[in-house]
LOVEX-693876 format. One record per residue (C-alpha): residue number from 1; residue in one letter; chain; x, y, z. Coordinates in nm, 3 decimals, always signed. Layout:
// residues N
{resi:NUM	resn:A	chain:A	east:X	north:Y	up:Z}
...
END
This chain:
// residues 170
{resi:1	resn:X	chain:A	east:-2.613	north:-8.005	up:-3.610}
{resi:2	resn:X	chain:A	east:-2.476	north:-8.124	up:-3.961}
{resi:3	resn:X	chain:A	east:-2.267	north:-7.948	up:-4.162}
{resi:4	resn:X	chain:A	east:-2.417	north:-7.819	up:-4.531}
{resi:5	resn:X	chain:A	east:-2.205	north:-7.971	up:-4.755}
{resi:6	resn:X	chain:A	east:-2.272	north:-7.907	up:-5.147}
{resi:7	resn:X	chain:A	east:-2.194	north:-8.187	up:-5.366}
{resi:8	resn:X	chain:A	east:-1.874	north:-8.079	up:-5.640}
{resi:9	resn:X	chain:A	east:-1.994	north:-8.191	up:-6.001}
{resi:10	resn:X	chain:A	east:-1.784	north:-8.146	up:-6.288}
{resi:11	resn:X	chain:A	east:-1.979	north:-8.114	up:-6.643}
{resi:12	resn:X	chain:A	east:-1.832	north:-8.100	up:-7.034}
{resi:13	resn:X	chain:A	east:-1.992	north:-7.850	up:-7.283}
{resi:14	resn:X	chain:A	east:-1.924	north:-8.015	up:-7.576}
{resi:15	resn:X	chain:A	east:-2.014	north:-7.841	up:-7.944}
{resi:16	resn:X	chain:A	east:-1.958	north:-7.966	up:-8.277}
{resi:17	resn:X	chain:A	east:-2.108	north:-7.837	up:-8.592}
{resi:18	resn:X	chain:A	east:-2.373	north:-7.634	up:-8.460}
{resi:19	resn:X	chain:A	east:-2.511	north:-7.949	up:-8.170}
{resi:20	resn:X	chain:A	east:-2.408	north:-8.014	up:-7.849}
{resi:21	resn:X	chain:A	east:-2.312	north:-8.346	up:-7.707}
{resi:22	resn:X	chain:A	east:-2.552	north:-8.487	up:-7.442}
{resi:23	resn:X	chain:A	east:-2.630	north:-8.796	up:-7.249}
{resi:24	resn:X	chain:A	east:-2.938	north:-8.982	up:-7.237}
{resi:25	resn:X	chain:A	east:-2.945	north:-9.122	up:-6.845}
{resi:26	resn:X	chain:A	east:-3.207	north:-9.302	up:-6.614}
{resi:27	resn:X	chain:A	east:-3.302	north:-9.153	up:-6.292}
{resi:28	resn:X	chain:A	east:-3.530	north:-9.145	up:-6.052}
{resi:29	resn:X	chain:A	east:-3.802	north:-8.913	up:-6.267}
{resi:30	resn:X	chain:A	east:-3.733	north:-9.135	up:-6.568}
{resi:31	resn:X	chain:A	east:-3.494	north:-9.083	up:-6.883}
{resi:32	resn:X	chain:A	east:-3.290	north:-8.715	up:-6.839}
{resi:33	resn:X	chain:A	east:-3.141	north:-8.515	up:-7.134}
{resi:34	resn:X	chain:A	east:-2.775	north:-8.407	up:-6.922}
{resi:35	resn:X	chain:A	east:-2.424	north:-8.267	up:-7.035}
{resi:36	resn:X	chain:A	east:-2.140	north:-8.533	up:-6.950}
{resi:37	resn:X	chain:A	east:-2.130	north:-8.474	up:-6.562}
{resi:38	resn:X	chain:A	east:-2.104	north:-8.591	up:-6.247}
{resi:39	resn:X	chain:A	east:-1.872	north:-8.629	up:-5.932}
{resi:40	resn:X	chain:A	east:-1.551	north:-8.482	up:-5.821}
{resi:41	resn:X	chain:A	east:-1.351	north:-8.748	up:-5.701}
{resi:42	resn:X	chain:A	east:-1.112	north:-8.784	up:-5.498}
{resi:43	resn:X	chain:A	east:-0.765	north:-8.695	up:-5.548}
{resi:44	resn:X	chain:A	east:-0.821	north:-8.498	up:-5.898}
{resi:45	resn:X	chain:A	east:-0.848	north:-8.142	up:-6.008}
{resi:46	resn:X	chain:A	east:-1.182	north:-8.065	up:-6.178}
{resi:47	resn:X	chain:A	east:-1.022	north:-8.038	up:-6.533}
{resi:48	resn:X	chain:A	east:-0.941	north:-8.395	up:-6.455}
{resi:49	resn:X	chain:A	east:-1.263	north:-8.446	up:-6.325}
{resi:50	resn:X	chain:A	east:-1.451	north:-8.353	up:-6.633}
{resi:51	resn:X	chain:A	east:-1.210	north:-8.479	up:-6.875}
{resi:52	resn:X	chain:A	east:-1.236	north:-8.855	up:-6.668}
{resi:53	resn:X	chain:A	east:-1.636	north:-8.817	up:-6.682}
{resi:54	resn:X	chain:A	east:-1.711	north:-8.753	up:-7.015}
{resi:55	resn:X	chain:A	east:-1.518	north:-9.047	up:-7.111}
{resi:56	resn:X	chain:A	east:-1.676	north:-9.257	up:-6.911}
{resi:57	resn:X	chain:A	east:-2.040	north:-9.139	up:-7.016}
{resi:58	resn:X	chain:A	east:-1.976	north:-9.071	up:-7.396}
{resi:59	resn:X	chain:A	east:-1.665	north:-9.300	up:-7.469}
{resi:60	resn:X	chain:A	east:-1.494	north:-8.960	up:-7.635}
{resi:61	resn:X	chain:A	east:-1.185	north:-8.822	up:-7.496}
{resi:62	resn:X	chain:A	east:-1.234	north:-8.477	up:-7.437}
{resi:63	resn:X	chain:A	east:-0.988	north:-8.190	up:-7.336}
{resi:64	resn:X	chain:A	east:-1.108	north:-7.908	up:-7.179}
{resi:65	resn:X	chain:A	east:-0.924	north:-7.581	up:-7.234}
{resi:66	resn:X	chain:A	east:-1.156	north:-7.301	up:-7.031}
{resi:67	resn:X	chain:A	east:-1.376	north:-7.262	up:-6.730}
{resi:68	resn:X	chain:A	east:-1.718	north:-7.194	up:-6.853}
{resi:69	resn:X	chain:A	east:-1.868	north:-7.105	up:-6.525}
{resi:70	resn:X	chain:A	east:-1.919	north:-7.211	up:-6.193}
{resi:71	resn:X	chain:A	east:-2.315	north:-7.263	up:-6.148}
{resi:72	resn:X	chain:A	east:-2.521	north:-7.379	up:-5.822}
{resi:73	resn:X	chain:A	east:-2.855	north:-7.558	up:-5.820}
{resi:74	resn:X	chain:A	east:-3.089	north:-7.684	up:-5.512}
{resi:75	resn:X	chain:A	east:-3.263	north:-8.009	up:-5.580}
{resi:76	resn:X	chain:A	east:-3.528	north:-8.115	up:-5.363}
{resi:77	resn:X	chain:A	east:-3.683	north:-8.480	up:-5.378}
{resi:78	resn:X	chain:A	east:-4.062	north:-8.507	up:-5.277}
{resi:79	resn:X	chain:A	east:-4.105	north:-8.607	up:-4.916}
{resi:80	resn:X	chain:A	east:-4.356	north:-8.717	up:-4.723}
{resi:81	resn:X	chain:A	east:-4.426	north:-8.611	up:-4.307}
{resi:82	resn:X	chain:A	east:-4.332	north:-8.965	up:-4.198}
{resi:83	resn:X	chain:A	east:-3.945	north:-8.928	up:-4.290}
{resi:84	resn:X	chain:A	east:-3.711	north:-8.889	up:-4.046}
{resi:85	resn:X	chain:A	east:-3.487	north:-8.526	up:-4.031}
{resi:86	resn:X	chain:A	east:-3.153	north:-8.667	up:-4.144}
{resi:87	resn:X	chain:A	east:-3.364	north:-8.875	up:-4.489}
{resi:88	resn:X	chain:A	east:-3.493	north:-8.487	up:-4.513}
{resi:89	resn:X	chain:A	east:-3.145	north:-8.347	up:-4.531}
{resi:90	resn:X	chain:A	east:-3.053	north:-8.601	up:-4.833}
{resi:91	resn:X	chain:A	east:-3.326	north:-8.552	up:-5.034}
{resi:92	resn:X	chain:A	east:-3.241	north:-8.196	up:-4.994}
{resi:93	resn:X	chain:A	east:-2.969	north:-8.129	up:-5.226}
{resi:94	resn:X	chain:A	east:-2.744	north:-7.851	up:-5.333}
{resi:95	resn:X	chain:A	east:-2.489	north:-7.894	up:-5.639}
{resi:96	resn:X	chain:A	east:-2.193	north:-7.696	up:-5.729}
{resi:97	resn:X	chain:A	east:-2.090	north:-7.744	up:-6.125}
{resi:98	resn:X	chain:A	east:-1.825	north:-7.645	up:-6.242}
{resi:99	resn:X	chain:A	east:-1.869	north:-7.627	up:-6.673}
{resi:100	resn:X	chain:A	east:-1.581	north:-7.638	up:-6.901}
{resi:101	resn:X	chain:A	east:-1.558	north:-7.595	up:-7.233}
{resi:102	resn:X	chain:A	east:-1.320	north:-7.808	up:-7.438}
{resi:103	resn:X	chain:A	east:-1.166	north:-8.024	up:-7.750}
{resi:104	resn:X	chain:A	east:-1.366	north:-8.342	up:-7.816}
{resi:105	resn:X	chain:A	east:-1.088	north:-8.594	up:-7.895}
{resi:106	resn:X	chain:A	east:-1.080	north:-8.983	up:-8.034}
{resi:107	resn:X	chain:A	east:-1.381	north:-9.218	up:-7.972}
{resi:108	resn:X	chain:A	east:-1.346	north:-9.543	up:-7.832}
{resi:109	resn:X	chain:A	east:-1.634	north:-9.721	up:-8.000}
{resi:110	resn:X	chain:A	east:-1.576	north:-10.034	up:-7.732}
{resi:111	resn:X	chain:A	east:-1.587	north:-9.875	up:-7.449}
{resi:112	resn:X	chain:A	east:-1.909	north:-9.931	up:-7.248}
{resi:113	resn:X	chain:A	east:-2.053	north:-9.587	up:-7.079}
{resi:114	resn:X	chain:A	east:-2.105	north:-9.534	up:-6.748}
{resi:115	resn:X	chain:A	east:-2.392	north:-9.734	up:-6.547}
{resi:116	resn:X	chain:A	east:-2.709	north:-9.560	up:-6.638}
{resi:117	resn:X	chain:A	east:-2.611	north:-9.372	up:-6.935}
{resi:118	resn:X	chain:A	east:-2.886	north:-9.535	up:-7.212}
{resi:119	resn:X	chain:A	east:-2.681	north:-9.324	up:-7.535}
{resi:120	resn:X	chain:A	east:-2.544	north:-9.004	up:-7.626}
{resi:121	resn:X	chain:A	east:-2.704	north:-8.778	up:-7.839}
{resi:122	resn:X	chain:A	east:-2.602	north:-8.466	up:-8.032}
{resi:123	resn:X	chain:A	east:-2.862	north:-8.179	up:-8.046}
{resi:124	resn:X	chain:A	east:-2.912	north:-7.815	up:-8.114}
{resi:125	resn:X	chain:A	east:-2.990	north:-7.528	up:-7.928}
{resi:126	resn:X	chain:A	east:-3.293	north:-7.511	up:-8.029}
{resi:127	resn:X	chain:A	east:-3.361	north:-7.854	up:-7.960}
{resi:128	resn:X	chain:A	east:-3.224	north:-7.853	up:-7.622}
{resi:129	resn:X	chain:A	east:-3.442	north:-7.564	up:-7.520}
{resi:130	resn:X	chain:A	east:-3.739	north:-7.716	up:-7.656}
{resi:131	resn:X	chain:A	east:-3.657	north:-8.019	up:-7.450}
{resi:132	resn:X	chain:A	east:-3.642	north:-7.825	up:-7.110}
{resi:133	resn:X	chain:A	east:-3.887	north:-8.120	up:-6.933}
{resi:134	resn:X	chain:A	east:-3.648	north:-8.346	up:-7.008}
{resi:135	resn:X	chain:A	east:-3.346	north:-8.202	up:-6.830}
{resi:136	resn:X	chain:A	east:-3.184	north:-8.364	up:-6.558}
{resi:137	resn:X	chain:A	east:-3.051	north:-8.057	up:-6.397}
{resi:138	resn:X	chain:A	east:-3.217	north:-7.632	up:-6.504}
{resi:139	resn:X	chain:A	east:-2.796	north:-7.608	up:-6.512}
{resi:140	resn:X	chain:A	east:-2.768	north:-7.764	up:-6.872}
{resi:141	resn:X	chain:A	east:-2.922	north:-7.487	up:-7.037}
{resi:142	resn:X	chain:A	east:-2.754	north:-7.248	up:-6.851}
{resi:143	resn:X	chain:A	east:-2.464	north:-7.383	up:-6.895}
{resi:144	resn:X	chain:A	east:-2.500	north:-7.402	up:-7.313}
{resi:145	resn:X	chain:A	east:-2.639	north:-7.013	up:-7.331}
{resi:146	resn:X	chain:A	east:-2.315	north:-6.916	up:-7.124}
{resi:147	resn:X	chain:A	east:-2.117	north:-7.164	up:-7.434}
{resi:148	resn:X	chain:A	east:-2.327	north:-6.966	up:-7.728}
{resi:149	resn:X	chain:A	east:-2.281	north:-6.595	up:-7.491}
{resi:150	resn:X	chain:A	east:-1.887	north:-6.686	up:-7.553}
{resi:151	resn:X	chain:A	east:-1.868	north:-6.664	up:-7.195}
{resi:152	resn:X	chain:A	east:-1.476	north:-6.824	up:-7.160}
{resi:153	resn:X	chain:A	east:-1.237	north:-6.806	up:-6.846}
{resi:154	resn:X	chain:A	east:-0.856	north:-6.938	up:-6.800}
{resi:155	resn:X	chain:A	east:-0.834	north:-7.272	up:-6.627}
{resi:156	resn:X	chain:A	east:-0.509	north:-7.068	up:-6.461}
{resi:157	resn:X	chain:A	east:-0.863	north:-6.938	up:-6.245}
{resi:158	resn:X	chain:A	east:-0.868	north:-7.304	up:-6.086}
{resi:159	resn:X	chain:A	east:-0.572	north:-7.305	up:-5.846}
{resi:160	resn:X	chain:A	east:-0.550	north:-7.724	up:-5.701}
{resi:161	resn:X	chain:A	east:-0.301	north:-7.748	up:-5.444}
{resi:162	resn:X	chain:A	east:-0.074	north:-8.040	up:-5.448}
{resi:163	resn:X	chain:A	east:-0.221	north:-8.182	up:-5.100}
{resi:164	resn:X	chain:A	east:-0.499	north:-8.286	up:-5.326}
{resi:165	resn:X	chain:A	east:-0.258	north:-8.513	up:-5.478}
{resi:166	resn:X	chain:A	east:-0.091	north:-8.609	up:-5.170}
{resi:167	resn:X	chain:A	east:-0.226	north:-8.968	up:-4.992}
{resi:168	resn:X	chain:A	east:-0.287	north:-8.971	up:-4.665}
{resi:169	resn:X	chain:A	east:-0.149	north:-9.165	up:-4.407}
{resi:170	resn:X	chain:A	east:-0.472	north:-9.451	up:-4.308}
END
């Protein structure tokens, strides 16, 4: 039997003036409104994690200074009968964000974003919510009525032990 793993994403709230910051991306279902998000890698703490990815999808440095909240969402890819279990299991998939709030620092107008981000754009509420079809992930809005709630916690919450910074012998 395999183990249910849920796959770690990290994901920047990002508000200036009254908009948010978004990324434009391709998938699969076509172009997808998204916060800057994406993987935990390896080695790094999720403030590092979220810091690291929205620089590399919106070439601004960004700081973030509180845990917004820690949000899980199931995605499900259309099948068909013919697949086999295991190509089941991966188009089965169940994310865990973690959403921090933050400082938006300097822009690096040279640096190319990530592969698949098409531009970032900066939008209202209002505008996000009316642009719910076009969300990559039911998270985003979530996570930017939990921003405008005030909903804030201390990244002291987020405890990393150093044997995440520790290499392993190969």
């Amino acid at each position: 039997m395999r183990r249910w793993k849920p796959n770690v994403t990290v994901a920047a709230v990002i508000q200036r003036d009254g908009r948010f910051l978004l990324v434009e991306e391709h998938t699969a279902a076509g172009l997808r409104l998204n916060t800057p998000a994406g993987h935990l890698e390896a080695g790094e703490s999720p403030v590092e994690g979220c810091a690291r990815e929205a620089l590399e999808e919106t070439a601004h440095h960004f700081v973030p200074t509180a845990l917004l909240g820690i949000y899980m969402a199931r995605f499900q890819r259309p099948t068909d009968a013919a697949i086999t279990a295991e190509d089941a299991q991966a188009a089965d998939v169940t994310y865990l964000r973690m959403a921090f709030a933050g400082t938006l620092g300097a822009f690096e107008p040279d640096r190319a974003l990530d592969e698949g981000i098409v531009r970032t754009v900066w939008m209202t509420p209002d505008e996000i919510r009316a642009s719910v079809d076009r969300h990559r992930s039911p998270l985003l809005l979530q996570c930017i009525e939990d921003y405008l709630a005030g909903q804030r916690y201390p990244l002291d919450l987020i405890h990393v032990d150093p044997s995440v910074k520790t290499p392993t012998a190969p």
